[in-house]
C-alpha positions as CSV (number, residue, x, y, z in Angstrom):
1,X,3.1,20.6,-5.7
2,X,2.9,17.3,-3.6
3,X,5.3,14.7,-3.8
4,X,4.5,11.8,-6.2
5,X,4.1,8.6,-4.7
6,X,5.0,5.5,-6.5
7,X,3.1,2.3,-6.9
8,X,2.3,-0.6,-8.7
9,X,-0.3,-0.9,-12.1
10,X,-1.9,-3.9,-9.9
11,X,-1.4,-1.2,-6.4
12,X,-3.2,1.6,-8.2
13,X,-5.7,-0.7,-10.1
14,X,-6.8,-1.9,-6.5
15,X,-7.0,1.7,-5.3
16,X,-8.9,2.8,-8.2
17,X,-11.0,0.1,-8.5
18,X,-12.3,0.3,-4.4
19,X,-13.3,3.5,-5.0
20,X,-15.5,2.6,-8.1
21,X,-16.9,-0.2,-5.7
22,X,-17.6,2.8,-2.9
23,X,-19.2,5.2,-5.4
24,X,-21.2,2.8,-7.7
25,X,-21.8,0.0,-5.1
26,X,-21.4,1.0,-1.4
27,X,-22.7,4.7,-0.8
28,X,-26.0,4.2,-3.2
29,X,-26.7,1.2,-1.2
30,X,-26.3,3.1,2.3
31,X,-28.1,6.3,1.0
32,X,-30.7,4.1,0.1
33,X,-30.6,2.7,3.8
34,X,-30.7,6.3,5.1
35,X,-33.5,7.4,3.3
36,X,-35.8,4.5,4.3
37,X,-34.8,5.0,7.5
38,X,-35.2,8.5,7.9
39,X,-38.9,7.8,5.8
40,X,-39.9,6.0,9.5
41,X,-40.4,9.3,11.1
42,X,-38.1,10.4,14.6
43,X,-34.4,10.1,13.8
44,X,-33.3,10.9,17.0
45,X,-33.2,7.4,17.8
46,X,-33.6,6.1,14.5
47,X,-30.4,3.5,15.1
48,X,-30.5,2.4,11.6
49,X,-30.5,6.0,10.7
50,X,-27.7,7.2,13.0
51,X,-25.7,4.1,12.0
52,X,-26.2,4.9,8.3
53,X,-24.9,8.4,8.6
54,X,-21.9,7.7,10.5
55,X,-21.2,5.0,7.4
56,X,-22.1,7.7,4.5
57,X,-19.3,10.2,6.3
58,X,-16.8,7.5,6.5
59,X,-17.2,6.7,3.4
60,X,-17.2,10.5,1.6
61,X,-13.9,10.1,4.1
62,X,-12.4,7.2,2.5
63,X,-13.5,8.3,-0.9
64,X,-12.5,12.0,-0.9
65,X,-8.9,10.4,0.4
66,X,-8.7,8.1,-3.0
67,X,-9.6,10.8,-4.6
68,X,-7.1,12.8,-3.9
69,X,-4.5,10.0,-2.9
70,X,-4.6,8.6,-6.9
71,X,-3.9,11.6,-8.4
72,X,-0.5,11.8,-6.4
73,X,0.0,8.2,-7.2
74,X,2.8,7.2,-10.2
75,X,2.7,4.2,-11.6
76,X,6.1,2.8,-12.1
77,X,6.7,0.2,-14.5
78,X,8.3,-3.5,-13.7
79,X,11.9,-3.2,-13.7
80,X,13.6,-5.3,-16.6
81,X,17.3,-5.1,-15.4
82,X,18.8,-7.0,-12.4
83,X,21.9,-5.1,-11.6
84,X,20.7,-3.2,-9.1
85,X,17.8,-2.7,-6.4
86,X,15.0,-0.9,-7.9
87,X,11.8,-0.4,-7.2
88,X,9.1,-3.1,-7.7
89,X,12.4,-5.8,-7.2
90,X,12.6,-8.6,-5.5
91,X,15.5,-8.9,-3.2
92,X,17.4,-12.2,-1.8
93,X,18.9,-10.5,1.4
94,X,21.2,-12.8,4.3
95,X,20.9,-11.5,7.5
96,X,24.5,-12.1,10.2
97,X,23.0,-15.1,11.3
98,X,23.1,-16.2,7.5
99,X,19.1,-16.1,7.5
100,X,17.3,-15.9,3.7
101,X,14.4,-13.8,3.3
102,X,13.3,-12.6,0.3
103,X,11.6,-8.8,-0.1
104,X,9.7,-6.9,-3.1
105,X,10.3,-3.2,-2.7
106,X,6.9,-1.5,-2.9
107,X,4.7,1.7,-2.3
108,X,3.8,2.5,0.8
109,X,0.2,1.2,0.0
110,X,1.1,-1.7,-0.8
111,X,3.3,-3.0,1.8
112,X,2.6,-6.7,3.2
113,X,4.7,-8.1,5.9
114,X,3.5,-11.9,5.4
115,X,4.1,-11.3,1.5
116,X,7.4,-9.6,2.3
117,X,6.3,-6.5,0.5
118,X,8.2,-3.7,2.2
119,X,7.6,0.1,1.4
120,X,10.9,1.9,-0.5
121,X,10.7,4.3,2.0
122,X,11.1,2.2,4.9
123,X,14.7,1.5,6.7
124,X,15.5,-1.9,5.2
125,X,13.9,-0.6,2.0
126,X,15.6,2.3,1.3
127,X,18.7,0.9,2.6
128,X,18.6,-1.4,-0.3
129,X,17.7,0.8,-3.3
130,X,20.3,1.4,-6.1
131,X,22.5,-1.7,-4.4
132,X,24.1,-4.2,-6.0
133,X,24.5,-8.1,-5.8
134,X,27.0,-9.2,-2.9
135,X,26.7,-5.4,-1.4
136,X,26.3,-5.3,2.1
137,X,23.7,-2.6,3.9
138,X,23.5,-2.0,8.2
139,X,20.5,-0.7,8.6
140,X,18.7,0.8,11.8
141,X,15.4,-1.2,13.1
142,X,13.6,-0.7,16.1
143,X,16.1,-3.9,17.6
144,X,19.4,-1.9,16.7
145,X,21.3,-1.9,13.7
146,X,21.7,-5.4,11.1
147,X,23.9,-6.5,8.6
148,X,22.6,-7.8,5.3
149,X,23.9,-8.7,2.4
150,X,22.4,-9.3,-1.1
151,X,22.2,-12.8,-2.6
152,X,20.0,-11.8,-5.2
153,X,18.0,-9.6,-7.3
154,X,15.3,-10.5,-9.8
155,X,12.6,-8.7,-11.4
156,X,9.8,-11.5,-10.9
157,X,9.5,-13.5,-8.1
158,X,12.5,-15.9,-7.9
């Protein structure tokens, strides 16, 4: 059996509800552009036709990958306790150079750098899982290792 994958109720309610949009919305509106087109006779070089077809696979793609990708999804549930780094928290961290930044430990579909949304799986957020408030974490990055510490740990958005 695959791995489970964790994720928000708002990350997997996204997922789920593109690919309602793609079945109900997207695909019937290309198919309908593909058979019009292909109605007009030589689809050789039909560029509406050719165009259409390369959309309908990447689309069966994209939807045979949610497909399979929800199923392997679990939801996990907003933490309620502040003790520790879990996932879906939201972390105060302070970097050496006593920079604040603040991250949300996410699924990997979900992950936003601007938001500071930050996957559990990557460096800084698996460093950080199951840590407590003042603990200190060095963690590898592409720039060479950092110090950070743990100023705080909420389960909303502080």
């Amino acid at each position: 059996m695959a791995e489970k994958l964790y994720i928000s109720a708002e990350g997997y309610r996204r997922l789920a509800d593109e690919l309602h949009t793609l079945m109900t919305v997207e695909r019937p509106k290309v198919v309908n552009t593909v058979a019009a087109a292909a109605a007009e006779g030589d689809r050789s070089e039909n560029a509406e036709y050719i165009y259409g077809k390369k959309r309908l696979r990447q689309i069966d793609r994209r939807v045979e990958f949610l497909t399979r990708h929800l199923d392997r999804l679990e939801v996990a549930a907003p933490p309620t306790a502040t003790d520790r780094v879990r996932f879906l928290s939201y972390v105060e961290i302070e970097n050496q150079d006593g920079e604040e930044k603040c991250y949300r430990i996410v699924g990997a579909d979900e992950t936003d750098a601007k938001a500071g949304w930050i996957s559990w799986k990557s460096p800084v957020g698996s460093a950080l899982l199951g840590k407590r408030l003042d603990d200190e974490v060095r963690v590898r990055t592409p720039g060479g290792f950092v110090e950070l510490t743990i100023v705080g740990i909420h389960a909303r958005r502080p």
